[in-house]
Structures are given as structure tokens and as C-alpha cells.
C-alpha positions in Angstrom: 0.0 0.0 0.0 1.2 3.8 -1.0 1.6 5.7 1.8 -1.1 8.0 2.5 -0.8 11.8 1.2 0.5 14.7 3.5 4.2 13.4 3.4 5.6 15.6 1.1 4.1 14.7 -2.5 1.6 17.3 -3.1 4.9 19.7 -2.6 6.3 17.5 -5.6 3.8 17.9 -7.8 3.6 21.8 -7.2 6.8 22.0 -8.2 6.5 20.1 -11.2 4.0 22.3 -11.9 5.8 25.1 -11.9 8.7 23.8 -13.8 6.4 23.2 -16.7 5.0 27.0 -16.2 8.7 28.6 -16.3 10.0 26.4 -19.5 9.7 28.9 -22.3 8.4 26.6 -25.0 7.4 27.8 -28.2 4.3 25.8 -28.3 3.0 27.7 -25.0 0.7 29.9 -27.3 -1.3 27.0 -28.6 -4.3 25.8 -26.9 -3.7 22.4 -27.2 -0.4 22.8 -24.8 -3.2 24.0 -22.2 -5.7 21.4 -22.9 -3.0 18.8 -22.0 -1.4 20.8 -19.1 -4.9 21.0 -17.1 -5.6 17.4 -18.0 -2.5 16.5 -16.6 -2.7 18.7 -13.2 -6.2 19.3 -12.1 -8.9 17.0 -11.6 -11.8 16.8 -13.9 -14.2 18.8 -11.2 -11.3 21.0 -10.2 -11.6 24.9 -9.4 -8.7 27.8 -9.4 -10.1 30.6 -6.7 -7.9 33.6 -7.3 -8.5 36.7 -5.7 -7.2 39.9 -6.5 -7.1 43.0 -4.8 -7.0 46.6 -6.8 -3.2 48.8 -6.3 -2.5 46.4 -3.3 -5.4 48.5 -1.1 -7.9 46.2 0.8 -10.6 48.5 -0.6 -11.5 46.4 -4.4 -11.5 43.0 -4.9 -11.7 40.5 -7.9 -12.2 37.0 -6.8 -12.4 34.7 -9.1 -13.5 30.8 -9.5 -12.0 29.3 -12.4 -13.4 25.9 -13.7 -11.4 23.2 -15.7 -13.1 24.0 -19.0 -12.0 27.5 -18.4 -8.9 26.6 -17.4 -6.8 26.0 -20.5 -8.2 29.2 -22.4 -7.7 31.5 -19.2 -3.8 30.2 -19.1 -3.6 30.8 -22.9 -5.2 34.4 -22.9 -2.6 35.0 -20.4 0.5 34.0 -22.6 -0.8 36.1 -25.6 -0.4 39.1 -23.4 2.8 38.9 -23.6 4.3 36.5 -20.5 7.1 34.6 -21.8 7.7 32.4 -18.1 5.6 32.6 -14.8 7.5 30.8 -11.5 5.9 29.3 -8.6 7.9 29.8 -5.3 7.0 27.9 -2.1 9.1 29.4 0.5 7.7 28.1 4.0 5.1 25.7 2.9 4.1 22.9 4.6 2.0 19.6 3.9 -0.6 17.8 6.0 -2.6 14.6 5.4 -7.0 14.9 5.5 -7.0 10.8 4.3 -4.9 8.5 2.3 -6.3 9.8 -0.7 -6.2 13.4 0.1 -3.2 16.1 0.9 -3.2 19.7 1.3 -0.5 22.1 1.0 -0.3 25.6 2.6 1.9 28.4 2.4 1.5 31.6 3.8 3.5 33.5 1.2 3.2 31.9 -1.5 4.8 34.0 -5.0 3.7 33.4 -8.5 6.3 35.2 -10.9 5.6 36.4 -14.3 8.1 37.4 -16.8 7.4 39.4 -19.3 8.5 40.0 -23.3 9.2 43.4 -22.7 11.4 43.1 -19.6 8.8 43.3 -16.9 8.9 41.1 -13.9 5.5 41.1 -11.9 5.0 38.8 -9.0 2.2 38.1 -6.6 2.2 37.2 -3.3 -0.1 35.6 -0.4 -1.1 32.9 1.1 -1.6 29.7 -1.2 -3.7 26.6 -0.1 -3.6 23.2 -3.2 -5.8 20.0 -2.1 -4.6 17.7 -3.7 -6.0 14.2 -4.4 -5.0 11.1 -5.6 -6.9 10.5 -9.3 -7.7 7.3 -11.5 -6.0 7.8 -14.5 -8.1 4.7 -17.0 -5.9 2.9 -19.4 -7.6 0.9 -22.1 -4.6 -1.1 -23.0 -4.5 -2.3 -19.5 -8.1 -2.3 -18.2 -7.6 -4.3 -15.0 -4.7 -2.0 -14.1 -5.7 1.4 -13.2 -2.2 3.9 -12.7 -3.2 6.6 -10.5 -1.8 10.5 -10.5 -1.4 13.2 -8.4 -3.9 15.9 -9.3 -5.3 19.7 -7.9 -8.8 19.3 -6.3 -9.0 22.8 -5.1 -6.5 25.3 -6.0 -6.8 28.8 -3.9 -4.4 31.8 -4.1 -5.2 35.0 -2.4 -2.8 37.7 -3.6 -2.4 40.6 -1.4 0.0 42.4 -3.0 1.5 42.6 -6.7 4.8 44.2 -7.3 6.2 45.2 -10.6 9.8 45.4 -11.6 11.3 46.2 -15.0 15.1 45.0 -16.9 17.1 48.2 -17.0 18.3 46.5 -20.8 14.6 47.2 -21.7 15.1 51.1 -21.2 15.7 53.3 -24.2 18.0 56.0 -24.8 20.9 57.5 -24.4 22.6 56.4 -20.6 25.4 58.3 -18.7 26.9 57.1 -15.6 28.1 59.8 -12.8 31.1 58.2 -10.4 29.9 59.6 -6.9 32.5 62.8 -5.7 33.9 62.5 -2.4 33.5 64.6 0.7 36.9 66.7 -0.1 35.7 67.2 -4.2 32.1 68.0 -3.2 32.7 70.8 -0.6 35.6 73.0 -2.2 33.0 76.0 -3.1 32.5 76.8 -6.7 31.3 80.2 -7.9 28.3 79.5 -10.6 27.7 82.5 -13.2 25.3 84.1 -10.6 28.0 84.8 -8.0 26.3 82.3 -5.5 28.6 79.2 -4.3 27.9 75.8 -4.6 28.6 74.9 -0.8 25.5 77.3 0.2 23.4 74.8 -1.9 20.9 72.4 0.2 21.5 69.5 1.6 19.3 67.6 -0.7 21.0 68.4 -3.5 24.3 67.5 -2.0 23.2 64.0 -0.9 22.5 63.3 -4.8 26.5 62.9 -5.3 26.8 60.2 -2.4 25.9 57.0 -4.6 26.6 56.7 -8.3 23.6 57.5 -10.5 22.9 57.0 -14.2 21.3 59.8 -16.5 19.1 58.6 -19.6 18.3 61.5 -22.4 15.0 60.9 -23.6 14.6 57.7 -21.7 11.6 55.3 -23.5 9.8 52.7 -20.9 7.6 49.8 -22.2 4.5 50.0 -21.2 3.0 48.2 -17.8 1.4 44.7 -19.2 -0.7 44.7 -16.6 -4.1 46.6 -14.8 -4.2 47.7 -11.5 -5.1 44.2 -10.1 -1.9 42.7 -11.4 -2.7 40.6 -14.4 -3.1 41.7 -17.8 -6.4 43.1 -19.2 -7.1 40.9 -21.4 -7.2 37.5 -19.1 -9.1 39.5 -16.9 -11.7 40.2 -19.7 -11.6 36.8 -20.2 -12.7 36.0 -16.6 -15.5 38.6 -16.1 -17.3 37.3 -19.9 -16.9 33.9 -18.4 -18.2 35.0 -15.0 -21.2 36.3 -16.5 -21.8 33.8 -18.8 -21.9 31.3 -15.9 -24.3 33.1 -13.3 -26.4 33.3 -17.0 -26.7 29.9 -16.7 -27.2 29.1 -13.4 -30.1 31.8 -13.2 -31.4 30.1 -16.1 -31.3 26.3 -14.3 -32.8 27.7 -11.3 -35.4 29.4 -13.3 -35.9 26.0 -15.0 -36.3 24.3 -12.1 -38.8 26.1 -10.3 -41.1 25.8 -13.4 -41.2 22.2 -13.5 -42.0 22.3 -10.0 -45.1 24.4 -10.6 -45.7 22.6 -13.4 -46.1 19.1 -11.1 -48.0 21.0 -8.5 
């Protein structure tokens, strides 16, 4: 008999999962990639809950609850805005066991990395809890063997912050480094054309010479791939038409169903 989940092998599989995320394939952008990467790591009646909070203030929130047939389109829509890698880092999680079948994996602060074509490095952090469950996996060329993997029941990451960072190789123009002047260079006074000397200057501007600074003329910036939530626009659009289109259809069953019960009274 396998022993029982808890002992460390939901962390495995998390981090498989990740390594799959970071390898920059150039099949990524096709759907079928996706189809095959949820198949692989979540169960067939798996959900994502993602929660996302609007310029890191507790004032704004977007949860979310992502199905598996959304799944594979909402980790596409994601790539075509321009992530190249995204990294999963589980720094002070821990595993605990609910049934033989059944681990679950916490971590407090949990950071989901995504790397960008244009040189921007986002990442978003919180608290990150994966159930993870022990799944059938049906063989028809061995019926009366049935191999069993590792899959996400129940996959729940509430960000509370996002930070954004950006490859100073991904700035354009023209860039001139200043060497910082020392103490004895930077208080000899120096007459300027108004007759005023450079030692009666602030100290605010004199602090500017203590640590070496580089000046770009007509610097260019890429633009931020992301909203104010911390995930591009586009995937988020994504999520909101899919939102909607599934309280349509549960209004629509619950509608249904109380017609058929008047319909027996």
C-alpha cells in the first residue's frame, strides 16, 4: 500500500507544476499545450479561486473561480499578453494529510512570478492553499490495471500584494553614468555665473553625489502589461465574460427548475 498523502508529494507535484510553467516553449501559445497541461494537473471537477485586490489596497477586490473548462483558455489568454515564463515559489510551505487519498499544501506566502517580453517582472504574493487528491487515470490497453496521479482538487491563491519590476536593458536612450564625488571634491565652493557658491546649496542636493547615478536622455519605458489588479487586461476580460456567462446559466437552471416544479403542483 502507498503511503497516504501529507508526506511531502503534493509539494512535488507543485513543483512540477511550476517547472512546466517557467519552460519557455514555443508551443505555449497553442491551446492544445493547455488542454493537456490542465488534464495533466487538475482534476476533472477542479476549481482555481484567485483573488485579486486593486493597487494592493484592501478596498477592491476581484475573486475569481476558475473551472477546468475555463482553465486551458484562461492560461492561454494569459500568454498572448505577452508572458514569456511565470514561477511558482514555495518558500515556507508545509503539507498535511486529511485521508490517504487526500493532501493539502499551505503556504503563507506563496509568489507566483511572471516574466514578461518586454522586460517586466510582476509577481504576486499571499497565502496559497492546493488540495490535492489522488486521481484514476483509466488505461484501455491495460483495463484491469488502473495507474493513478497526483492531481489539484481545489487550488486557492489570495494575492495581497503585486509588485512590478522592469530590466534596466529594456530602457531606451541614451545612458550616462556619474562616479559619486567625495567629501573633499564635493565641498571645495564653486562660484556658478550668478556669484552664489555651490557649498550654500541644500543638503538635498548635496546627498544626490553620495551613490553613483545613471542619467538617460530621452529615456523610452515599455509600457505596464498589466491593470491595477496585477494581471493583464485581457485575461481578466476573459474572466468577467466567463463570469457572466456562468451566473447566466445558473439563473437560467434555477429558473428552470422552479417551473417544472409548478408545473407538477
Amino acid at each position: 500500500m502507498a503511503p497516504p498523502l501529507g508526506l511531502g508529494q503534493g509539494l512535488i507535484r507543485l513543483l512540477q507544476f511550476s517547472g512546466l510553467l517557467s519552460d519557455e516553449t514555443s508551443v505555449k501559445p497553442q491551446l492544445s499545450f493547455w488542454d493537456e497541461f490542465v488534464q495533466e494537473y487538475f482534476a476533472p471537477k477542479a476549481i482555481m479561486k484567485l483573488t485579486l485586490w486593486k493597487d494592493n489596497q484592501r478596498k477592491e477586490a476581484k475573486p475569481f473561480e476558475i473551472g477546468v473548462p475555463v482553465l486551458p483558455r484562461f492560461f492561454l489568454a494569459t500568454m498572448q499578453s505577452g508572458v514569456k515564463s511565470m514561477t511558482l515559489s514555495l518558500d515556507g510551505a508545509h503539507e498535511r494529510s486529511v485521508s490517504q487519498h487526500h493532501g493539502i499544501v499551505e503556504c503563507p506566502s506563496a509568489v507566483w512570478t511572471y516574466k514578461y517580453t518586454n522586460g517586466y517582472v510582476v509577481t504576486l504574493c499571499g497565502p496559497l492553499t492546493v488540495h490535492v487528491v489522488v486521481t484514476p487515470v483509466p488505461n484501455p490497453a491495460q483495463p484491469l490495471m488502473t495507474p493513478f496521479r497526483l492531481k489539484f482538487e481545489r487550488f486557492q491563491f489570495d494575492v495581497d500584494t503585486h509588485e512590478k519590476s522592469i530590466s534596466l536593458d529594456s530602457i531606451i536612450g541614451a545612458r550616462i553614468v556619474e562616479s559619486p564625488q567625495t567629501p573633499l571634491v564635493r565641498n571645495v565652493p564653486i562660484l556658478s555665473l550668478h556669484g552664489t557658491s555651490s557649498s550654500q546649496r541644500g543638503a538635498k542636493e548635496d546627498r544626490q553625489w553620495d551613490d553613483p547615478c545613471a542619467l538617460t536622455d530621452h529615456a523610452s519605458i515599455p509600457s505596464e502589461p498589466v491593470n491595477a489588479f496585477g494581471i493583464p487586461q485581457d485575461t481578466m476580460r476573459y474572466l468577467e465574460v466567463r463570469g457572466r456567462e456562468v451566473d447566466a446559466r445558473l439563473h437560467q437552471n434555477i429558473f428552470l427548475s422552479s417551473w417544472r416544479r409548478t408545473q407538477v403542483k
